[in-house]
FIMARPA-726206 format. One record per residue (C-alpha): residue number from 1; residue in one letter; x, y, z. Coordinates in pm, whole numbers, plus 32768, in hexadecimal, padded with zeros to 4 digits. Example, Ala and Ser with C-alpha at 12.3 -4.5 7.8 and 13.67 -1.06 7.14 Angstrom:
// residues 2
+-----+------+------+------+------+
:  nr : rest :    X :    Y :    Z :
+-----+------+------+------+------+
:   1 :    A : 84CE : 7E3E : 830C :
:   2 :    S : 8557 : 7F96 : 82CA :
+-----+------+------+------+------+
// end
This chain:
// residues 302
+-----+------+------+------+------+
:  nr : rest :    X :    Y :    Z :
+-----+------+------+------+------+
:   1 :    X : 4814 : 8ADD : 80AF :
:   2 :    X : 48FC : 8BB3 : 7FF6 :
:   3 :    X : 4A07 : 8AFD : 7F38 :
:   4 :    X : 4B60 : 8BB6 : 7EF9 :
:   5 :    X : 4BEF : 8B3F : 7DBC :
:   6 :    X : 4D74 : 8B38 : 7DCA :
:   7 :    X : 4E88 : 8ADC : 7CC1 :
:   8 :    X : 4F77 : 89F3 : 7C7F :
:   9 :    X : 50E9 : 8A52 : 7CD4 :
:  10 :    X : 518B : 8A2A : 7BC8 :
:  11 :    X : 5320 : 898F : 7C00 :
:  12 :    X : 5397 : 89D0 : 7AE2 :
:  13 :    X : 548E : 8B25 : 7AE1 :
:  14 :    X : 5404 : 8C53 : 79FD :
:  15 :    X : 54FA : 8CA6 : 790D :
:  16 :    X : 5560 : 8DE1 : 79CB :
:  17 :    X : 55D4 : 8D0B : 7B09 :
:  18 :    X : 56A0 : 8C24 : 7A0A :
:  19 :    X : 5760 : 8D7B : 799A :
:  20 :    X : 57A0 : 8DDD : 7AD5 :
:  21 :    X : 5828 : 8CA8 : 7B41 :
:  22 :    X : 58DD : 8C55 : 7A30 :
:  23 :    X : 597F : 8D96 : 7A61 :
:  24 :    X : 59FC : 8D88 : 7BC9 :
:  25 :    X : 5A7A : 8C19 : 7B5E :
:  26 :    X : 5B59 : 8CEE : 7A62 :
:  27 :    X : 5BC9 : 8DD8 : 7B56 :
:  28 :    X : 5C42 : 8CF0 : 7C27 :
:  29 :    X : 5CEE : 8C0F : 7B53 :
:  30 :    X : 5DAE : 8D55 : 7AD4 :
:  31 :    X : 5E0F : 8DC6 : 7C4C :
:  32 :    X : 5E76 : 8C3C : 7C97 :
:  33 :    X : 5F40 : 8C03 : 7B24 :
:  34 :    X : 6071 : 8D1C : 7BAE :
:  35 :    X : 60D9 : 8C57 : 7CC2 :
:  36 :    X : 60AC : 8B0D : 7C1E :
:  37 :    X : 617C : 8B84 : 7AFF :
:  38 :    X : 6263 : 8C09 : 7BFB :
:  39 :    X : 6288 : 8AC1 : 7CB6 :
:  40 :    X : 62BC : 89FB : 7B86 :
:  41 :    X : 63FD : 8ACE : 7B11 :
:  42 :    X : 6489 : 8AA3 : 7C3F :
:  43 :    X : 646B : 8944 : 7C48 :
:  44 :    X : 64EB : 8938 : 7AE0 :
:  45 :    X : 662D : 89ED : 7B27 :
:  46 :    X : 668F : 8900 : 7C6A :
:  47 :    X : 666D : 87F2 : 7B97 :
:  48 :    X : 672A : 8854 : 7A6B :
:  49 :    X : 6846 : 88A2 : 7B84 :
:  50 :    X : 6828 : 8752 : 7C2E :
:  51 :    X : 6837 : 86CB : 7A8F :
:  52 :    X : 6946 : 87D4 : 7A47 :
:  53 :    X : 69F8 : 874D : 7B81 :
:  54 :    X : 69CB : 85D6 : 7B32 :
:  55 :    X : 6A6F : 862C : 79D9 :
:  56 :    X : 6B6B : 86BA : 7A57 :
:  57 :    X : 6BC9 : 8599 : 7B28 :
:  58 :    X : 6B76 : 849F : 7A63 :
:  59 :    X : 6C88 : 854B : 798D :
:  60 :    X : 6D95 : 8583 : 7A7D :
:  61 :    X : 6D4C : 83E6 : 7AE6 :
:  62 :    X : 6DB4 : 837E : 797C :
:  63 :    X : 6EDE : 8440 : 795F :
:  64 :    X : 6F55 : 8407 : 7AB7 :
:  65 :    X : 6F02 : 8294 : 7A19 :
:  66 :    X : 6FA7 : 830E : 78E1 :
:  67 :    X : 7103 : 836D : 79DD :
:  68 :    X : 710D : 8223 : 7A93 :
:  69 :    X : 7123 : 8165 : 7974 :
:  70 :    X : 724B : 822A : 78D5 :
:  71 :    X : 7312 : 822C : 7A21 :
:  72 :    X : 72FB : 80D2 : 7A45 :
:  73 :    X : 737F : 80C1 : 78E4 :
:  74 :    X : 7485 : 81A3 : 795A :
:  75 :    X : 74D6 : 80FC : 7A93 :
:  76 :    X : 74EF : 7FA2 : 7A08 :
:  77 :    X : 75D8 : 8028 : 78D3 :
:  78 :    X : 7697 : 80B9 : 7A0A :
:  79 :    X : 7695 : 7FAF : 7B26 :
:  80 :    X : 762B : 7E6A : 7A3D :
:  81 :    X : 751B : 7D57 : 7A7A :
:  82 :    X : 7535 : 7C11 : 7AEE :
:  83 :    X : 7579 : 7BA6 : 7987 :
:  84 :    X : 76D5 : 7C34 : 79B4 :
:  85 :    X : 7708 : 7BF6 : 7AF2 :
:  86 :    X : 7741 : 7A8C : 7ADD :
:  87 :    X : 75D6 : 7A60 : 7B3C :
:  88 :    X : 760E : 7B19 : 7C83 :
:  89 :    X : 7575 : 7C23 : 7CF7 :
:  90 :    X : 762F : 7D83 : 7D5F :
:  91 :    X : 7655 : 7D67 : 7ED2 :
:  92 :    X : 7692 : 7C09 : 7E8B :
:  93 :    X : 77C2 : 7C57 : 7DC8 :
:  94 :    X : 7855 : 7D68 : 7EE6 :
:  95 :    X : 7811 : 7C55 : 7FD2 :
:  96 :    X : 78EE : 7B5F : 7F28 :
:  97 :    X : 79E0 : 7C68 : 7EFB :
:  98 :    X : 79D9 : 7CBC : 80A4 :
:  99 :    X : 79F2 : 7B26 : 80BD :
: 100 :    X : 7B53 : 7B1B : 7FE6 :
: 101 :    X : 7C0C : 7C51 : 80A8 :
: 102 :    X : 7B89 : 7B9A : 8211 :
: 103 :    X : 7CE2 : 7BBB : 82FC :
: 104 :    X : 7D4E : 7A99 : 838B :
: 105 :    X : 7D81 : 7A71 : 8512 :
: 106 :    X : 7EF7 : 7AF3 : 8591 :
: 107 :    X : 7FD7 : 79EA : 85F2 :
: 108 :    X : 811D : 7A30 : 8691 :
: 109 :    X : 81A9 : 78F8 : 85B9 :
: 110 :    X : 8187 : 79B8 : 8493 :
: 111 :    X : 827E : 7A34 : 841C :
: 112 :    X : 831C : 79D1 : 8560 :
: 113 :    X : 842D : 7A56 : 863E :
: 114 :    X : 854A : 7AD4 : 85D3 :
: 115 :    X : 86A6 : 79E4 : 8605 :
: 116 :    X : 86F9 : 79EE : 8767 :
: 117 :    X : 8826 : 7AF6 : 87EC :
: 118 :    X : 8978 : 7A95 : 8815 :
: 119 :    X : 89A4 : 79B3 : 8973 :
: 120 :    X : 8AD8 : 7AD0 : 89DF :
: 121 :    X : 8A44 : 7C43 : 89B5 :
: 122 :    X : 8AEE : 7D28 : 8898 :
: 123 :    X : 8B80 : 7E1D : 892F :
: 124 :    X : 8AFE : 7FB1 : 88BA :
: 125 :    X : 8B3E : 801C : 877F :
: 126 :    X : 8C56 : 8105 : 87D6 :
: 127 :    X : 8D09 : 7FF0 : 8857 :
: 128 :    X : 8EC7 : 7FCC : 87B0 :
: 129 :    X : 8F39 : 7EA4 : 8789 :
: 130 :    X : 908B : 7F3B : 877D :
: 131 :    X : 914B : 8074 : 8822 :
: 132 :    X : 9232 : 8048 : 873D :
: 133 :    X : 9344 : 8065 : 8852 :
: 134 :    X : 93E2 : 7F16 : 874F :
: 135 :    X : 9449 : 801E : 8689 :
: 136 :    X : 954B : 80B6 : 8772 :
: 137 :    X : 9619 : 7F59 : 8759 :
: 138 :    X : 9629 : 7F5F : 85D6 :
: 139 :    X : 974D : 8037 : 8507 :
: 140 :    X : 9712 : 81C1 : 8513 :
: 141 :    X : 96C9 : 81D6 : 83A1 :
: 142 :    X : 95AD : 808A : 83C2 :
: 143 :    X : 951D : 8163 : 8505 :
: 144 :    X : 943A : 8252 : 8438 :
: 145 :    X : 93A0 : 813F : 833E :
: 146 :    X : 937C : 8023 : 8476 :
: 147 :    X : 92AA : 815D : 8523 :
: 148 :    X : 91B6 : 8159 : 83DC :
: 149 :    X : 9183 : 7FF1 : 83DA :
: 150 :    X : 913B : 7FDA : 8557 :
: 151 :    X : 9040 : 8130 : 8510 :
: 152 :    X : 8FA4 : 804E : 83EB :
: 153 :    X : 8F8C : 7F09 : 8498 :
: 154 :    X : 8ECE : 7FEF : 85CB :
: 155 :    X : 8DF4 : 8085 : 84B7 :
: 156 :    X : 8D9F : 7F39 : 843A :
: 157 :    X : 8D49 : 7E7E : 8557 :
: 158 :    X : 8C80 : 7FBD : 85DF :
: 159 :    X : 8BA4 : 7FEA : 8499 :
: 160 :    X : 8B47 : 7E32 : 84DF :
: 161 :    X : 8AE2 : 7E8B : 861E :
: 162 :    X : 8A12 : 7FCE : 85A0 :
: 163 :    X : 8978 : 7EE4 : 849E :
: 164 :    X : 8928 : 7DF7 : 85A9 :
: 165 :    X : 885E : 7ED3 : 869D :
: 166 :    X : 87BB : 7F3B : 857D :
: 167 :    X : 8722 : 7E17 : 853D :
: 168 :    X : 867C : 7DFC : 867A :
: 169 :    X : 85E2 : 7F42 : 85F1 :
: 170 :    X : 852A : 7ED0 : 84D0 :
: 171 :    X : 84EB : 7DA1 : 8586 :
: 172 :    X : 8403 : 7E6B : 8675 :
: 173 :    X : 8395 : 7F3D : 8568 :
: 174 :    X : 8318 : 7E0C : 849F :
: 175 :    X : 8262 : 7DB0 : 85DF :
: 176 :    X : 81BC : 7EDC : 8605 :
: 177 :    X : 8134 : 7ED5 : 8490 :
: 178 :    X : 80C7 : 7D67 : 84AE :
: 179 :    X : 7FFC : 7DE8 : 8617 :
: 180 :    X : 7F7D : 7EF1 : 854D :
: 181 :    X : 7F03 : 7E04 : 8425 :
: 182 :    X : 7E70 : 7D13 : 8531 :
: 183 :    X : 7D9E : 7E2D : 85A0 :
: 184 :    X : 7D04 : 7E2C : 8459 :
: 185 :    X : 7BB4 : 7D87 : 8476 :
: 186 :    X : 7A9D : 7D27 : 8366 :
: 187 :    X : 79AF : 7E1D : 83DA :
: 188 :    X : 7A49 : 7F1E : 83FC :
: 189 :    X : 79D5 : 7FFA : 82C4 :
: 190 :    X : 7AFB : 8084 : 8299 :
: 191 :    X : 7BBB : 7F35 : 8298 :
: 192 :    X : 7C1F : 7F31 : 80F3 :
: 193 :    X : 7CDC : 80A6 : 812F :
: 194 :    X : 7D89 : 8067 : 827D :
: 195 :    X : 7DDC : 7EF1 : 81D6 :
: 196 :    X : 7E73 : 7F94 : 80D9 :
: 197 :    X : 7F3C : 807B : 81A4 :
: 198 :    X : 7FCA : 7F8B : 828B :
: 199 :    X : 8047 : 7EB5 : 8142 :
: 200 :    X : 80CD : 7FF7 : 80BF :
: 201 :    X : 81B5 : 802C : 820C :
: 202 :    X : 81F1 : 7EC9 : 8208 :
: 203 :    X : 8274 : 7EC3 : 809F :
: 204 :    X : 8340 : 802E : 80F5 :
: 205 :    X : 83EA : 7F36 : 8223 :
: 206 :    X : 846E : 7E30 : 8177 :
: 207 :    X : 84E9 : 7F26 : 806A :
: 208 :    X : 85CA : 7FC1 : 8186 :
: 209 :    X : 8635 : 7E7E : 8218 :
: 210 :    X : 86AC : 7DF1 : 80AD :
: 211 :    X : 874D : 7F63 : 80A9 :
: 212 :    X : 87EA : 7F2F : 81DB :
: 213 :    X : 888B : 7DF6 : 8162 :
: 214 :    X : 8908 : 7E79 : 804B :
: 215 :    X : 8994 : 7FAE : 80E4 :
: 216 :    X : 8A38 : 7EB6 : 8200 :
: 217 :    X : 8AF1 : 7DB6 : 80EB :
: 218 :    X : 8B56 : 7EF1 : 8017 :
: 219 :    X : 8C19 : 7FB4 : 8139 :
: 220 :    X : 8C99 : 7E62 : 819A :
: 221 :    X : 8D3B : 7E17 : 8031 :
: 222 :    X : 8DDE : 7FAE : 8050 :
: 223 :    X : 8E52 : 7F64 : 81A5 :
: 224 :    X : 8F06 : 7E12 : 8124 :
: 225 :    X : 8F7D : 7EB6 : 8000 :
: 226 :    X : 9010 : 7FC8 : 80AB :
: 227 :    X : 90AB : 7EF8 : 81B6 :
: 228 :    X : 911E : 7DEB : 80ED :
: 229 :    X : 91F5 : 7F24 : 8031 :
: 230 :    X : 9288 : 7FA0 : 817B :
: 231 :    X : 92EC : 7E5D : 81E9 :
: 232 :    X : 93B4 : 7E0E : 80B4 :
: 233 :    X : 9455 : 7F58 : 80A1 :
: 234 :    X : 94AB : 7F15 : 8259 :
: 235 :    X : 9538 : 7DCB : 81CA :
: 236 :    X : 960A : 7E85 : 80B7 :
: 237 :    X : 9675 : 7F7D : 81CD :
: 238 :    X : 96E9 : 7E7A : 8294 :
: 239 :    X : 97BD : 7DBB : 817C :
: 240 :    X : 9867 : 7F04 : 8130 :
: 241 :    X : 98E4 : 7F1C : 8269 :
: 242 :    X : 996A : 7DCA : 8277 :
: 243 :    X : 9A33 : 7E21 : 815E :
: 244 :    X : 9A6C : 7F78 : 81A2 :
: 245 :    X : 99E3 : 7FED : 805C :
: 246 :    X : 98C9 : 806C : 7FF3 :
: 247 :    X : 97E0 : 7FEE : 7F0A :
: 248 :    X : 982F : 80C8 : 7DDB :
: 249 :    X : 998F : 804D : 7E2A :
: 250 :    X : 9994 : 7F00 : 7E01 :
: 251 :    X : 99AC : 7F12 : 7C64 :
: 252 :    X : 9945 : 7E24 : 7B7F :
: 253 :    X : 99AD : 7CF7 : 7AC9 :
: 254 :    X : 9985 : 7C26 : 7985 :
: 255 :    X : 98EB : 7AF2 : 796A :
: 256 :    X : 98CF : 7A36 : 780D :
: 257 :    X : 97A0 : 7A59 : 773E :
: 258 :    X : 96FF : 7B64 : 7814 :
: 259 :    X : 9800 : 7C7C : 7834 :
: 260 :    X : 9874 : 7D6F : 7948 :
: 261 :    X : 97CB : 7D4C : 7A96 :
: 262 :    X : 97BF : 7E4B : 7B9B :
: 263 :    X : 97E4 : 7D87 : 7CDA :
: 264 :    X : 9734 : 7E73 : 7DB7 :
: 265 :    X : 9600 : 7E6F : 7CD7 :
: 266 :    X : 9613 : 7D04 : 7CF3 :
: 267 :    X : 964D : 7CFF : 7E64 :
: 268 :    X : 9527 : 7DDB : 7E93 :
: 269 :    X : 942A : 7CE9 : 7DB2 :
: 270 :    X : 94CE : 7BB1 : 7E9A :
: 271 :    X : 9454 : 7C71 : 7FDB :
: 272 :    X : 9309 : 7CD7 : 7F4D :
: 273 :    X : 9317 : 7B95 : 7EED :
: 274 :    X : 9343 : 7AD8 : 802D :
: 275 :    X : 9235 : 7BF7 : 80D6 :
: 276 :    X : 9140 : 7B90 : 7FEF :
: 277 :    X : 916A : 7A3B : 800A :
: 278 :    X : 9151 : 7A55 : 8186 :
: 279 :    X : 9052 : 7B13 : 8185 :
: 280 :    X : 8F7F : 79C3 : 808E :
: 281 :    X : 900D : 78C1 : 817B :
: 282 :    X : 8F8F : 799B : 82AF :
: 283 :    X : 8E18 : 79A9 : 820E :
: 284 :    X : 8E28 : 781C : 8174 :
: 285 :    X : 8D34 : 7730 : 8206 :
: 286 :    X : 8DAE : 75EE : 828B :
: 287 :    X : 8DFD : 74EE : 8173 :
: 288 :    X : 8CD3 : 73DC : 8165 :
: 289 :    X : 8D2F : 727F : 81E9 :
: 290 :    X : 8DB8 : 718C : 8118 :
: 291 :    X : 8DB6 : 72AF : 7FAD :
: 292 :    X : 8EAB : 7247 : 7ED6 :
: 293 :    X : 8F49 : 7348 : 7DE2 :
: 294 :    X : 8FDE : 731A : 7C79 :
: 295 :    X : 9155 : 72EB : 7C51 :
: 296 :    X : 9229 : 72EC : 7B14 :
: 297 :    X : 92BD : 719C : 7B18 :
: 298 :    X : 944E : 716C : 7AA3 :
: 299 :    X : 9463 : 7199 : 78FA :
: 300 :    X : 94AC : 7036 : 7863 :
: 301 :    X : 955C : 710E : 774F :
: 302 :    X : 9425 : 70DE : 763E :
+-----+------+------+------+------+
// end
């Protein structure tokens, strides 16, 4: 029997199979390190953007921080805080404010109605009370200053009666402006400007009514002045031709301790005398029950 002698394998690498291992190990790891390296810088440069990015607004977020601060430094050196507020707040404030300028509810009682008309009608305001047809019975020479006192007297009563429509004018115009402020309400947003208007044509009103009056007493006083005049030179008229004379005719005379007196002056301050004292007694209230005036009593010569 034949016996066939055979080796051992031997395992372990010769060292030529180590080299050329070892070298296709090398050869790959330079093929693969490229596109590793490649990989890695890219990944590198998104994150320093997302870090460049997170600086950036971690940057803007404290100065934004930075700006809220200083403009609520500036608003509160504008507006205030509660501290000088009276402990209030803004809006709490304004609200008090809207509460003091709320309008009341219209009431026709206030300021009421006007005093009632007359119970007989006034007759139009180009109503005469005289057509001076009176005239025609005095003297020739009294006819032309009787027709001036009649055309006065007209002018006078016809200016009371203007003065008296009138006031049903502002009476209807103070009604309109009191509708106008009853409109008015809290809510309205507008309600402080349109208050203040309606005050301002209120206030322009009783200006006019106050200048009414005062034009009214005024053209009364020239109408009285001028009529009180006529009348005393219709009264001197009248004397002169009783005597025939005329006033610059009648002379004068002397009376002790005051000298020559012209009687027609004096005649003339007697008649504008009398007028004007007419005229008081025609305007005096009645005398009060049971007044009592002073008297100088008899001297007993002490």
């Amino acid at each position: 029997m034949e016996t066939i002698m055979t080796h051992p394998t031997n395992s372990t690498p010769n060292p030529i199979r180590r080299f050329v291992g070892a070298t296709a190990l090398l050869f790959g790891l330079i093929l693969a390190a490229p596109a590793a390296h490649a990989q890695w810088q890219v990944n590198d440069a998104d994150a320093n953007i997302k870090l460049n990015d997170i600086r950036t607004n971690t940057s803007n977020t404290v100065d934004e921080a930075k700006n809220i601060v200083q403009q609520n430094k500036d608003m509160n050196s504008v507006l205030g805080t509660t501290s000088t507020g009276d402990g209030k707040t803004i809006n709490a404030n304004l609200d008090a404010i809207n509460k003091k300028l709320v309008i009341g509810t219209y009431s026709d009682k206030q300021p009421g109605a006007r005093v009632k008309n007359p119970e007989k009608v006034l007759p139009e305001d180009t109503t005469k009370l005289d057509d001076g047809k009176r005239c025609d019975a005095v003297a020739e020479p009294q006819q032309a200053n009787c027709k001036l006192i009649v055309d006065l007297e007209n002018a006078q009563y016809q200016y009371m009666l203007t003065m008296y429509k009138n006031t049903e004018t502002r009476d209807a115009m103070l009604r309109e402006l009191l509708k106008e402020r009853e409109a008015i309400k809290p809510e309205d947003a507008n309600q402080f400007g349109k208050l203040e208007d309606n005050t301002n044509k209120l206030t322009a009103l009783y200006n006019l009514i106050a200048l009414d009056q005062q034009q009214m007493q005024t053209v009364n006083y020239a109408y009285e002045a001028n009529l009180r005049y006529l009348r005393s030179q219709q009264t001197l008229a009248a004397n002169a031709a009783s005597t025939g004379k005329k006033v610059d005719e009648w002379g004068s005379i002397k009376l002790p301790g005051i000298g020559d007196v012209n009687i027609g002056d004096a005649v003339s301050g007697l008649a504008t005398g009398v007028a004007l004292k007419g005229a008081l007694d025609g305007v005096q209230s009645k005398k009060p029950e049971g007044m009592q005036t002073l008297k100088i009593g008899k001297s007993n010569g002490f």
